[in-house]
N, C-alpha and C positions, 0 to 999 in steps of 0.2 A: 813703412810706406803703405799709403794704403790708394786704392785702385776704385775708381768709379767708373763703370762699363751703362751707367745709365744717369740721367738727367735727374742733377739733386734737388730740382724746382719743381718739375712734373712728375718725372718718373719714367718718361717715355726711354724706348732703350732703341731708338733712333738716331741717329747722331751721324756728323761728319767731324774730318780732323781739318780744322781749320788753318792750322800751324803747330810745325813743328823745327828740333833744330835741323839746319841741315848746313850746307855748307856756306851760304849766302848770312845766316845771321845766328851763327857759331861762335866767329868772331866777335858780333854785337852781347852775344851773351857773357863770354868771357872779360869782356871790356866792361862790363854793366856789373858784374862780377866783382872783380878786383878790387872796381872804388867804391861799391856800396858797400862789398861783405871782406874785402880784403883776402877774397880766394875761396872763400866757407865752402864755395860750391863745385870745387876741382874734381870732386868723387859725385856729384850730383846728376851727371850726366848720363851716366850710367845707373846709379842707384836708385833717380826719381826721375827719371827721362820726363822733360817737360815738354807736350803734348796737350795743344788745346783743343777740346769737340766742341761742337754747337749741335744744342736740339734742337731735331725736326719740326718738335714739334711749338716751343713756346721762345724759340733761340736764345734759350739760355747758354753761354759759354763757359766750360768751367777746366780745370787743370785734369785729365786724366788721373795722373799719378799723384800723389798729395802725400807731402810731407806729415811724420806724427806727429803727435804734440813737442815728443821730448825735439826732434827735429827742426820743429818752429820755431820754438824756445829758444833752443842754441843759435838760427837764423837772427833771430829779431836781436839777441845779445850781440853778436859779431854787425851789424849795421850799422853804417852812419849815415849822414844827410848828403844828399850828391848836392845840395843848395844851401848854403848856411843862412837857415832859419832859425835859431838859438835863441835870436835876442827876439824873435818875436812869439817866443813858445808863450809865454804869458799875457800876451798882448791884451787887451779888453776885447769884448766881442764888440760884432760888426754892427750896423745901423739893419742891417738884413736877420741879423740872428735874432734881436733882441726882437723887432716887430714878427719873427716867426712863432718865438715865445708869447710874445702878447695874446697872439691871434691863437693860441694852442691853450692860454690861459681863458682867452674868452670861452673857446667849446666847450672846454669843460666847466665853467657856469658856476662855480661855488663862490661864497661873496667870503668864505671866511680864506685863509691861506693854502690851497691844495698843493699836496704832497708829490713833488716827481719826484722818479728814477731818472738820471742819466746815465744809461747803460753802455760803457765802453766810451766815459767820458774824457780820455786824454788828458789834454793840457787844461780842458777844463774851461775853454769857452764860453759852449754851451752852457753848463752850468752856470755861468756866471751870467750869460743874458737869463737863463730863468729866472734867480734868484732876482733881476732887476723888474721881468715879468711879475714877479708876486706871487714867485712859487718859495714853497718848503722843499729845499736841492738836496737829494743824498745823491752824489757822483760815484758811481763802479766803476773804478779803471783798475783789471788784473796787474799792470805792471803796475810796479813801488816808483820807477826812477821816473815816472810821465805824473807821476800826482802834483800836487800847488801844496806839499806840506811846506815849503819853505815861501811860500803870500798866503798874506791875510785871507782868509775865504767867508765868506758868506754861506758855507753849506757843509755839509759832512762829506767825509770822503772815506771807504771803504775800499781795501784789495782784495777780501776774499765773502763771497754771498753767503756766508754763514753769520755775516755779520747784520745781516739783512732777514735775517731766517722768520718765518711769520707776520712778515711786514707787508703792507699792502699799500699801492701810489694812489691816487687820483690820476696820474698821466706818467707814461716812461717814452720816454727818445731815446732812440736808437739809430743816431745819426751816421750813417758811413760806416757800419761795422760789420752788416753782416760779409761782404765781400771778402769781409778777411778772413772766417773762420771754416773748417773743411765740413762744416755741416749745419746750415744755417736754421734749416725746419725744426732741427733737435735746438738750438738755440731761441728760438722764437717761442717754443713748446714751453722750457724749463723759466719762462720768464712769464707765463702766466700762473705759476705762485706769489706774484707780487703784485695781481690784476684780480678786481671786484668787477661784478658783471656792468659797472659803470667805467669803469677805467680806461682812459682812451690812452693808444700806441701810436705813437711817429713813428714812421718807418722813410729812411731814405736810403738810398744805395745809386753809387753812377751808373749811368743810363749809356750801355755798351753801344747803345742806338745813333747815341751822338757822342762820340770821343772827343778830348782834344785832339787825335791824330786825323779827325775825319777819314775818309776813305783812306788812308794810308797808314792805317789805323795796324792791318797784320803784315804792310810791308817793312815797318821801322821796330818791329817787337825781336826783343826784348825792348831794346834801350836806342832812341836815336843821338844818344852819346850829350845831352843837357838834362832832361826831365825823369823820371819818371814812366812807366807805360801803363797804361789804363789795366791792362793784365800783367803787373809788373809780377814776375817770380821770385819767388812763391808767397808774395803779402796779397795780394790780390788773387784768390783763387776761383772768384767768381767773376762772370760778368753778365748783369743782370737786365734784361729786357723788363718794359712796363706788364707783361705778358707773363713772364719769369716770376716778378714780385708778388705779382695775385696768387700766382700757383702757391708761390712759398707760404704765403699767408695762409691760404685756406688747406692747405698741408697741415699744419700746425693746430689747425682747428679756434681759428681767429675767424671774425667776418667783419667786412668793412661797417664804421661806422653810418648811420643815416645819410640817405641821399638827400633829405634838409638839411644837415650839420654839411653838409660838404658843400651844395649850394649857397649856403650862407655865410661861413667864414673859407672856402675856397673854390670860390665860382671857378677862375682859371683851371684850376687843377681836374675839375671836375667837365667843363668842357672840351679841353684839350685829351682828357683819357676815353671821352666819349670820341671824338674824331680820332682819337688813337686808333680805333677798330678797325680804321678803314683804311689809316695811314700811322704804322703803327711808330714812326719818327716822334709824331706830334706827342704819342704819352709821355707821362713821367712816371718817373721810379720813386715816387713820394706815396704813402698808405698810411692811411688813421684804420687803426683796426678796433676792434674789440671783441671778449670772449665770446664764446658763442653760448 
């Protein structure tokens, strides 16, 4: 287990406990427990006492106590679907995915085929609107059982970054992953060996700001007994404010790409994280980065 007494976004060592178990959603964990991990977490209670802080100062939320690797590992094996999505693990991507790739293939501006990373590509969506984007796809998804080896793909697919070793993208996505991993800055760090000082970074992660549970957001945590929860334990170990994501970025030693490049293929994004400042609901947890 390992133990965070300070904000893994900032650093700030200010913090409230936002939630913990007690006896009102005990029950809800144990229930959330049984169907998704079939009990994995009987000794968890004690061993990794799940406990949410928010920083003071950038409210970043994240799990006190964090499972280790070998810990997660065995979590994510014992899992299943609380919603039988199965048949839609392969599905094609969305009319949204593909024009986000478009518009990620236009910034980066090369007329010949540029080369992404899909870093923590799952089932491989993504990848697949890039590759219709007009990217050159090598997809990194760690797990073996979440790859498309058994469909056709349009791109490469890799389980372990040695296989990757010396190789440099034009563009990496990093859609929805950091959230999951217990140290996201070391994560964003070790991904700029595959970044030239042109190489632009998607960065998305859920915006703790605006939940689906809205304000009810830490009275139904863990589990409101159908979904999922925004800080579902222990896959979710972050939760990440527009506020949170910069720090992580510029932690890392990434900076945001041109405030041209942002005006021009994402006016929205770039207005709304301007009125963020003031009302910090309206940002988003979306960043193009690049090295510094």
């Amino acid at each position: 287990m390992r133990t965070l007494n300070s904000c893994p976004a900032c650093g700030c060592a200010e913090f409230s406990v936002v939630v913990k178990l007690d006896g009102d959603n005990r029950q809800r964990f144990i229930d959330f427990d049984t169907r998704k991990y079939g009990g994995a977490f009987a000794t968890w209670e004690t061993r990794v006492p799940p406990i949410i802080l928010a920083c003071s100062g950038c409210g970043h939320c994240w799990y006190k106590n964090q499972p280790d690797e070998e810990e997660l590992s065995s979590m994510y094996a014992s899992g299943r679907p609380l919603l039988d999505h199965s048949a839609d693990d392969f599905r094609e991507p969305d009319a949204h995915m593909i024009s986000e790739m478009r518009r990620l293939r236009s910034m980066v501006g090369r007329e010949d085929k540029p080369a992404l990373l899909d870093y923590g590509s799952g089932f491989g969506r993504w990848a697949r609107a890039a590759v219709i984007a007009g990217f050159k796809v090598t997809a990194y998804e760690p797990s073996s059982s979440r790859g498309s080896e058994d469909k056709k793909t349009a791109f490469e697919i890799v389980h372990d970054l040695s296989q990757i070793a010396g190789k440099t993208f034009d563009a990496v996505n990093i859609e929805q992953v950091l959230e999951h991993v217990p140290e996201p800055v070391d994560i964003l760090k070790s991904i700029g060996a595959y970044c030239s000082e042109n190489t632009i970074v998607r960065i998305t992660v859920p915006n703790i700001l605006r939940p689906p549970e809205g304000k009810n957001i830490w009275r139904v945590w863990p589990y409101d007994g159908v979904r999922v929860h925004s800080m579902v334990p222990f896959e979710h170990l972050h939760g990440f404010t527009p506020l949170s994501l910069k720090k992580v970025v510029e932690r890392a030693q990434l900076r945001s790409v041109s405030n041209s490049a942002l005006w021009r293929f994402y006016p929205v994004l770039k207005l709304r994280n301007i009125l963020g400042r003031i009302y910090p609901r309206l940002g988003q947890t979306m960043f193009f980065a690049q090295k510094e």
